[in-house]
N, C-alpha and C positions, 0 to 999 in steps of 0.2 A: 719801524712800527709793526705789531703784530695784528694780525686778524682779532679781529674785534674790538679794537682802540676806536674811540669816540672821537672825532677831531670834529673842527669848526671851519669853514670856509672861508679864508680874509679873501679871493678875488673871485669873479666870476661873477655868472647868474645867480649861481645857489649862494653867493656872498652871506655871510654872518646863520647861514645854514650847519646842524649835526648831521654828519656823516658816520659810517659806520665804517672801517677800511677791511678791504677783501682779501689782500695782499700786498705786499711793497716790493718794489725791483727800483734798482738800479736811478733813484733820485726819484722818484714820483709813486703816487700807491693808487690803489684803486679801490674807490668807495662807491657807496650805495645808499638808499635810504628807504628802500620800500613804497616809495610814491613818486618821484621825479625820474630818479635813477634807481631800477629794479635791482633786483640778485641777480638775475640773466645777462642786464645787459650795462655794468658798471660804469663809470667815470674813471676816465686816469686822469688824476692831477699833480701836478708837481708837488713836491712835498714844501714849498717855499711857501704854498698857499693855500696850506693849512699849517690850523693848528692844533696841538693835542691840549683836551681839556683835562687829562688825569683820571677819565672815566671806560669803562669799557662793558661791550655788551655781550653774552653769552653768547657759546652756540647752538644753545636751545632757541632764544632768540633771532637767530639768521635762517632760522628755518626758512620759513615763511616772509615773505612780505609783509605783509599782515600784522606780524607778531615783530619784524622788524622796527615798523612803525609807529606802533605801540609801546615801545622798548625806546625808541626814539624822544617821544612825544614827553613819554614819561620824564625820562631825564631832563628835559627842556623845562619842563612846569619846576622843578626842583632845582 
């Protein structure tokens, strides 16, 4: 998965949550979302749980928190 892919949460707290991924390594990637889990301070989860919706956020987008979430939000209502 590349930086900026949309993915969904099937396990955890954040379950049935969009994620933003920050980078992937080695079976697991590391996402964000602007409000639980910031740009600073990411999630690594396994890549088994999640999953990718076909959607993806800019890196204008990733700026910010903020604009993160927003970018988030958006895609969710749609």
């Amino acid at each position: 998965m590349e930086k900026g892919t949309v993915v969904k949460s099937l396990a955890g707290r954040d379950k049935g949550r969009l994620l933003a991924v920050m980078q992937s390594e080695n079976g697991s990637v590391l996402v964000c979302d602007g409000k639980e889990r910031p740009i600073d301070r990411p999630k690594s989860k396994n890549i088994r749980h999640v999953e990718c919706v076909g959607l993806s956020v800019t890196e204008n987008d990733m700026r910010t928190n903020k604009a993160l979430k927003k970018a988030l939000r958006q895609l969710m209502q749609n």
